[in-house]
PyMOL CGO cylinders between C-alpha atoms (Angstrom):
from pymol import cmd
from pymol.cgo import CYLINDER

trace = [
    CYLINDER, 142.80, 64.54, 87.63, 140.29, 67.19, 87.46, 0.3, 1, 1, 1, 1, 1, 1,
    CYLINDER, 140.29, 67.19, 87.46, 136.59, 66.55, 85.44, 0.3, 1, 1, 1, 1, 1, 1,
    CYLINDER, 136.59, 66.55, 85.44, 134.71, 69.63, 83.92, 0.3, 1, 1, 1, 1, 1, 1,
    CYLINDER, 134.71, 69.63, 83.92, 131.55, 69.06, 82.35, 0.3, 1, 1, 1, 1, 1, 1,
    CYLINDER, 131.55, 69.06, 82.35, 130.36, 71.42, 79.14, 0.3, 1, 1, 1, 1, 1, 1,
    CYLINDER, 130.36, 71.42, 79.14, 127.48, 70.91, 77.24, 0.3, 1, 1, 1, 1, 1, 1,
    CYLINDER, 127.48, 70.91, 77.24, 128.56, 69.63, 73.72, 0.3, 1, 1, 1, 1, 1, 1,
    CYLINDER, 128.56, 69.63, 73.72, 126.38, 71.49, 70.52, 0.3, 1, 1, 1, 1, 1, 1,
    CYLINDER, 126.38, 71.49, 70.52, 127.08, 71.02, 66.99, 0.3, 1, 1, 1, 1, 1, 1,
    CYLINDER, 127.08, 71.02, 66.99, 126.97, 73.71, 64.52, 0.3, 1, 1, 1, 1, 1, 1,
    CYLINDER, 126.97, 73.71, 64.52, 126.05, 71.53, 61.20, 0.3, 1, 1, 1, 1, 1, 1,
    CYLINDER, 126.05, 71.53, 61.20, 122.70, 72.42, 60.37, 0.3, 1, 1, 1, 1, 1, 1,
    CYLINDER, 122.70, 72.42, 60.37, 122.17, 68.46, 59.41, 0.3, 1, 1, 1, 1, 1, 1,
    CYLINDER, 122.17, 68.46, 59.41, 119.26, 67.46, 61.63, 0.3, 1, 1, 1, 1, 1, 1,
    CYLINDER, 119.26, 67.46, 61.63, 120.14, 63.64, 62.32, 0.3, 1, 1, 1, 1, 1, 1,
    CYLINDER, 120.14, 63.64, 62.32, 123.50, 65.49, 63.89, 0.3, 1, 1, 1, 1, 1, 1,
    CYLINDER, 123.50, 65.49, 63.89, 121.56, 68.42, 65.38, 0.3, 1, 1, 1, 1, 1, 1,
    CYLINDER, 121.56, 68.42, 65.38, 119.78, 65.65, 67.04, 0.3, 1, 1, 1, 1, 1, 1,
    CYLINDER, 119.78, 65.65, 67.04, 122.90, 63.76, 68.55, 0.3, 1, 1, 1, 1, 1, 1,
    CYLINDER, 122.90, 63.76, 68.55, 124.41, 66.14, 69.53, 0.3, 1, 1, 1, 1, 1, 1,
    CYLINDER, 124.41, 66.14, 69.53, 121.14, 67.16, 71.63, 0.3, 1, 1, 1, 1, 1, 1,
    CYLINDER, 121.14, 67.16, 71.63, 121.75, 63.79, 73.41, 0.3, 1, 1, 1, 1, 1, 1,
    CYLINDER, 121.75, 63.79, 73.41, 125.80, 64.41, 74.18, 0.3, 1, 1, 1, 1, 1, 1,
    CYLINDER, 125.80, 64.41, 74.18, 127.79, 65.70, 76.63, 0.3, 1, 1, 1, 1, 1, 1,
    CYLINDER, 127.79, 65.70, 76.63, 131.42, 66.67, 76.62, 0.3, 1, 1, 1, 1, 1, 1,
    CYLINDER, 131.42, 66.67, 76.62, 133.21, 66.15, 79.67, 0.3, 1, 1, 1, 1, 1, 1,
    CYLINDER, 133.21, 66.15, 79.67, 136.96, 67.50, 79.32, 0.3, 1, 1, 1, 1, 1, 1,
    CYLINDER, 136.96, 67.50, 79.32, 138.82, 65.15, 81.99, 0.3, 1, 1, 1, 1, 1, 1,
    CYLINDER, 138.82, 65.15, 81.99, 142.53, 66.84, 82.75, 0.3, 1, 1, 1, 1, 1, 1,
    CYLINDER, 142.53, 66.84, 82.75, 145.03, 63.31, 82.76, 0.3, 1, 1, 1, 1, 1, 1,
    CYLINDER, 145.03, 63.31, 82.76, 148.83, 63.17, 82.33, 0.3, 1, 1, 1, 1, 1, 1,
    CYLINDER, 148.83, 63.17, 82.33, 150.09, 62.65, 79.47, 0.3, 1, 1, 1, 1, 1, 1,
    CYLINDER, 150.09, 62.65, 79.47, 150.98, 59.04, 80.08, 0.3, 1, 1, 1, 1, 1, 1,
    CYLINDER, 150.98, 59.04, 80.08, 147.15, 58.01, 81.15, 0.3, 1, 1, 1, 1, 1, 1,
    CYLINDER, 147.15, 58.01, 81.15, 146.08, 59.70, 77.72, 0.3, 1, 1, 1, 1, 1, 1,
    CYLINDER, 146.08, 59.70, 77.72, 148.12, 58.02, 75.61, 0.3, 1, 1, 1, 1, 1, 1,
    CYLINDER, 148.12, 58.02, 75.61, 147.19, 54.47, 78.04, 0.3, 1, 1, 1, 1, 1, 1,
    CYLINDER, 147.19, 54.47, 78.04, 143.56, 55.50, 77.25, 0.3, 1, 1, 1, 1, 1, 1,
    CYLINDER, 143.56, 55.50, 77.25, 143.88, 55.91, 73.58, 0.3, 1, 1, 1, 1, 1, 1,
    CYLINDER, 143.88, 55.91, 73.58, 146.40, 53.13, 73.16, 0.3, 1, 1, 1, 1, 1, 1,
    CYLINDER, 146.40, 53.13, 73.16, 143.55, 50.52, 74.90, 0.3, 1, 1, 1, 1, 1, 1,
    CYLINDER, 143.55, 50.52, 74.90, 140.54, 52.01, 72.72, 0.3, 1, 1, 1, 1, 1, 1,
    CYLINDER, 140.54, 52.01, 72.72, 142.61, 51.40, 70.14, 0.3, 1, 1, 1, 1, 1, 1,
    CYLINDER, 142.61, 51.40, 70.14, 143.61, 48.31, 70.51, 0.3, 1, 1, 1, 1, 1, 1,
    CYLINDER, 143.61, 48.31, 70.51, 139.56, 47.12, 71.10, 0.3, 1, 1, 1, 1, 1, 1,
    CYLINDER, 139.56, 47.12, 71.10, 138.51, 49.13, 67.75, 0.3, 1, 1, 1, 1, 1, 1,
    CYLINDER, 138.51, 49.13, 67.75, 136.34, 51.56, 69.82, 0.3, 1, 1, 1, 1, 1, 1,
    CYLINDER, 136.34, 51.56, 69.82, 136.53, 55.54, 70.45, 0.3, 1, 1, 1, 1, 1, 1,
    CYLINDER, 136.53, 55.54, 70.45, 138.12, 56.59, 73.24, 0.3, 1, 1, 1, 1, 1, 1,
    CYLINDER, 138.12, 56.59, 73.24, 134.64, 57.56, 74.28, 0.3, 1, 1, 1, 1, 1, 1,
    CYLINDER, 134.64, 57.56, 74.28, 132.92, 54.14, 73.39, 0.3, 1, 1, 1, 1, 1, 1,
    CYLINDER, 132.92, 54.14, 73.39, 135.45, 52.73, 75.27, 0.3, 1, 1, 1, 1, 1, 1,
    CYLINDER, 135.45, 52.73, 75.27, 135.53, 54.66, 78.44, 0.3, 1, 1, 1, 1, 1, 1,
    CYLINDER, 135.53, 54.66, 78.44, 131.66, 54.45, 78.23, 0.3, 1, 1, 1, 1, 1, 1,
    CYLINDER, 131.66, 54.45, 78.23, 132.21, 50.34, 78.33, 0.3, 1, 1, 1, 1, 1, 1,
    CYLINDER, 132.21, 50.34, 78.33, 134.78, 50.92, 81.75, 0.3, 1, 1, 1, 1, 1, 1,
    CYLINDER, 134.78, 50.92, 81.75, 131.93, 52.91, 83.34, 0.3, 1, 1, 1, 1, 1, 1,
    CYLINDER, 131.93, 52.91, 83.34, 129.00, 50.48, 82.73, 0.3, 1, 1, 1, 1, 1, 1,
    CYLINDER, 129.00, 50.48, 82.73, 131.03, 47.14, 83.74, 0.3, 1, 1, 1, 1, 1, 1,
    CYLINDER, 131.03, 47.14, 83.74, 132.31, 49.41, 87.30, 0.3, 1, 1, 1, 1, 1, 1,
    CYLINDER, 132.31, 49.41, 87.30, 129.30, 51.79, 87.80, 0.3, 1, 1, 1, 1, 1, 1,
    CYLINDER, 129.30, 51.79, 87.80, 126.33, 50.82, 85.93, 0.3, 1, 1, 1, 1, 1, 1,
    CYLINDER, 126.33, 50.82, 85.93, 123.22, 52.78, 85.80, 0.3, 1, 1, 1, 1, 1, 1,
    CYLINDER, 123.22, 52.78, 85.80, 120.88, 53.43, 88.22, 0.3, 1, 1, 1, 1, 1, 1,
    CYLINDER, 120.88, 53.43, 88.22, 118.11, 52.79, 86.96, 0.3, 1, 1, 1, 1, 1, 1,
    CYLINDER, 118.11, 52.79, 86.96, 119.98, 48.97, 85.92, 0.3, 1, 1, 1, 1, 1, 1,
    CYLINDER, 119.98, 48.97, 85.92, 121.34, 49.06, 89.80, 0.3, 1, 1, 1, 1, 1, 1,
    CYLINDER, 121.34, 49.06, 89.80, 117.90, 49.37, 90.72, 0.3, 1, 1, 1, 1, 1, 1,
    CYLINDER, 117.90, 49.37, 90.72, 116.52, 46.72, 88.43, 0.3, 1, 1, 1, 1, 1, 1,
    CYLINDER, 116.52, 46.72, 88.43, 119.50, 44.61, 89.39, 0.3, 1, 1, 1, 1, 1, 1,
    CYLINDER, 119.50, 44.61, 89.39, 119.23, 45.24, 93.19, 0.3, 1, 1, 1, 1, 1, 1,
    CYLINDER, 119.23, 45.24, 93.19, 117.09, 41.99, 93.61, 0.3, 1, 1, 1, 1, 1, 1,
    CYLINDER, 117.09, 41.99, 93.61, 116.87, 39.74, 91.06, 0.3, 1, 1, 1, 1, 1, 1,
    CYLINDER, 116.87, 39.74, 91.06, 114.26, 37.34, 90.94, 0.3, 1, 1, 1, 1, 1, 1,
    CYLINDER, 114.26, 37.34, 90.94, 115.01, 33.97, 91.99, 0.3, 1, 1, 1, 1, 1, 1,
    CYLINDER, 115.01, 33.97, 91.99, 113.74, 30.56, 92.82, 0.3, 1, 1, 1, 1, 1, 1,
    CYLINDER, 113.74, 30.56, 92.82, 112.95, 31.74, 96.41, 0.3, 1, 1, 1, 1, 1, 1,
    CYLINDER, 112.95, 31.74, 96.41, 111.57, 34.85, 95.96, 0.3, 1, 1, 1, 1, 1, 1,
    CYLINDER, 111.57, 34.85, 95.96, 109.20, 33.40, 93.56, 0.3, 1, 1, 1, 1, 1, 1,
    CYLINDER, 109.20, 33.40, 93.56, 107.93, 30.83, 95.83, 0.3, 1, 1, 1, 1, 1, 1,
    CYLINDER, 107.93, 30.83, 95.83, 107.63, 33.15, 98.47, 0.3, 1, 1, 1, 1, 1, 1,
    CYLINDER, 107.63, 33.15, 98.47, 105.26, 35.09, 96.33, 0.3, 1, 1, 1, 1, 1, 1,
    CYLINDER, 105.26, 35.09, 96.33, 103.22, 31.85, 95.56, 0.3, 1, 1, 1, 1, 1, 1,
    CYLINDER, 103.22, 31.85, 95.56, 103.16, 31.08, 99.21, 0.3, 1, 1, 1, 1, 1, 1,
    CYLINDER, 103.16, 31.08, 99.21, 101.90, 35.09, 99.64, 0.3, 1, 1, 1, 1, 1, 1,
    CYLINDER, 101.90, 35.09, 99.64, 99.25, 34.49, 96.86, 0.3, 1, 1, 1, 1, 1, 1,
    CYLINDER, 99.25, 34.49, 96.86, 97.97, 31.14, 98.35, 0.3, 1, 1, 1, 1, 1, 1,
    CYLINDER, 97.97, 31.14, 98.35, 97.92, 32.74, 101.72, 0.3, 1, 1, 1, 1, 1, 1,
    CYLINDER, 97.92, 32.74, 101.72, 95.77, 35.77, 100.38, 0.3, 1, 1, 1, 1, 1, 1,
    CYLINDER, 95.77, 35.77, 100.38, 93.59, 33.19, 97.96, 0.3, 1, 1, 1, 1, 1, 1,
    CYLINDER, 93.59, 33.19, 97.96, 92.85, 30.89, 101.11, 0.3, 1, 1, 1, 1, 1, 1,
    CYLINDER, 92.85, 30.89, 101.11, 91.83, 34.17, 103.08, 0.3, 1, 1, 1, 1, 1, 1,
    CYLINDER, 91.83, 34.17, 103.08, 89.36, 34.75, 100.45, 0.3, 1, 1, 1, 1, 1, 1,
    CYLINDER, 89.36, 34.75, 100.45, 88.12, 31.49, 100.15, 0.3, 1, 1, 1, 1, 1, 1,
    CYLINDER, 88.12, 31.49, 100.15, 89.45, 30.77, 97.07, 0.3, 1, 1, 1, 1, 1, 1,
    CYLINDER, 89.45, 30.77, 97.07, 87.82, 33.22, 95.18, 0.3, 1, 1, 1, 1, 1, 1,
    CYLINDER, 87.82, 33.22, 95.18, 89.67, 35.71, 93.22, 0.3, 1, 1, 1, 1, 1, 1,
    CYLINDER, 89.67, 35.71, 93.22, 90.00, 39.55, 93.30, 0.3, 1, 1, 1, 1, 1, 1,
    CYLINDER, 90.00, 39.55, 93.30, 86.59, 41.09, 92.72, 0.3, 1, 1, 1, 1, 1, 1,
    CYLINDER, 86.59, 41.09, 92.72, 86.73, 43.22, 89.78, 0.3, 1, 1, 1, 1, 1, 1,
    CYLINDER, 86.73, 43.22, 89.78, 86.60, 47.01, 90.23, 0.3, 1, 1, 1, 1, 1, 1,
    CYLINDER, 86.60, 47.01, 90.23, 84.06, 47.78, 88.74, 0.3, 1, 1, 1, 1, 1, 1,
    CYLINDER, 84.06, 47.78, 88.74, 81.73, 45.64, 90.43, 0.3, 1, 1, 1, 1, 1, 1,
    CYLINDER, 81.73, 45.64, 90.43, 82.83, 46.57, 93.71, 0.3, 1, 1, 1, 1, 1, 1,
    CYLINDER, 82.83, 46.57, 93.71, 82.09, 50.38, 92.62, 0.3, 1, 1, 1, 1, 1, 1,
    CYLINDER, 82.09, 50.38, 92.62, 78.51, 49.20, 91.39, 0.3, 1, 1, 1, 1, 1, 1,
    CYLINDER, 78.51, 49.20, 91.39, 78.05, 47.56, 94.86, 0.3, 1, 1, 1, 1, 1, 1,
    CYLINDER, 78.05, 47.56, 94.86, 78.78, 49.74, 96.86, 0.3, 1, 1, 1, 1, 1, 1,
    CYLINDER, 78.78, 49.74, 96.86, 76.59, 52.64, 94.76, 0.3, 1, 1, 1, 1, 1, 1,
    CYLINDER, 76.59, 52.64, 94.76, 73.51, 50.24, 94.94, 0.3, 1, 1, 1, 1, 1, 1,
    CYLINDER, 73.51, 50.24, 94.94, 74.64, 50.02, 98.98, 0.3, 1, 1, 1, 1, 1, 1,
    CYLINDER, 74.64, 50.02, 98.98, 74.59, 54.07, 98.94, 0.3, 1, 1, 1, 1, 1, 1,
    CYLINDER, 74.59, 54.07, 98.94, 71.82, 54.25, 97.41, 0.3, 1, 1, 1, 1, 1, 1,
    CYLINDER, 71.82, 54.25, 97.41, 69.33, 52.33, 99.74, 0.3, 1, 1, 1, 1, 1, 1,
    CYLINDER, 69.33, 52.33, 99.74, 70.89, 54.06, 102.59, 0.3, 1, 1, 1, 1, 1, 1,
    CYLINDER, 70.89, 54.06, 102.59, 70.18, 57.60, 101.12, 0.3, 1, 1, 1, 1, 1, 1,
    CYLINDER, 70.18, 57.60, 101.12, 66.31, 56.06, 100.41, 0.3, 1, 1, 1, 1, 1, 1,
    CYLINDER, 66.31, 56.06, 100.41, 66.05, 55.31, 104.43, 0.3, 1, 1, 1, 1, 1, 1,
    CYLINDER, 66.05, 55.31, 104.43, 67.06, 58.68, 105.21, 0.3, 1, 1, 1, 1, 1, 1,
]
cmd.load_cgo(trace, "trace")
């Protein structure tokens, strides 16, 4: 089986087509002639295009990676209590008070410049 990728461009002028064809991608994929007629037999049988329904094998065997990625570590029970146990910690470390805001700290720490630049 051999895979060759071309880039797929439409020649109607029709700009909603224009446009999807912008977002496709042809990829010729050399079968036998028994595995193409499996392939269009199945999407047939589900009331999809061959390419709907090779795009549906794909994302239930290889999905994305930006959905592996997001899907790597899904939040659970645990984790979530582990970051209210990291919160608490970083709360009780601060003496219960919460994050300063930014822009205070900034206007701190300018008033702090400032009266060392008037000792100089």
């Amino acid at each position: 089986m051999a895979i060759r990728k071309q880039d797929f461009h439409d020649n109607d002028d029709d700009d909603d087509q224009a446009e999807k064809a912008r977002k496709r991608t042809r990829i010729t994929i050399d079968v036998s002639p028994e595995m193409r007629r499996r392939i269009k037999m199945a999407a047939l049988q589900n009331d999809l295009s061959v390419g709907e329904y090779i795009g549906r094998i794909l994302e239930q065997n290889v999905p994305d990676e930006t959905t592996k990625t997001l899907q790597r570590r899904p939040a659970t029970r645990m984790m979530l209590e582990e970051l209210r146990q990291v919160r608490d910690a970083i709360m009780q470390d601060r003496k219960g008070q919460p994050f300063e805001d930014s822009t205070e700290m900034i206007r701190q720490m300018r008033e702090d410049r400032s009266k060392e630049l008037d000792q100089l």
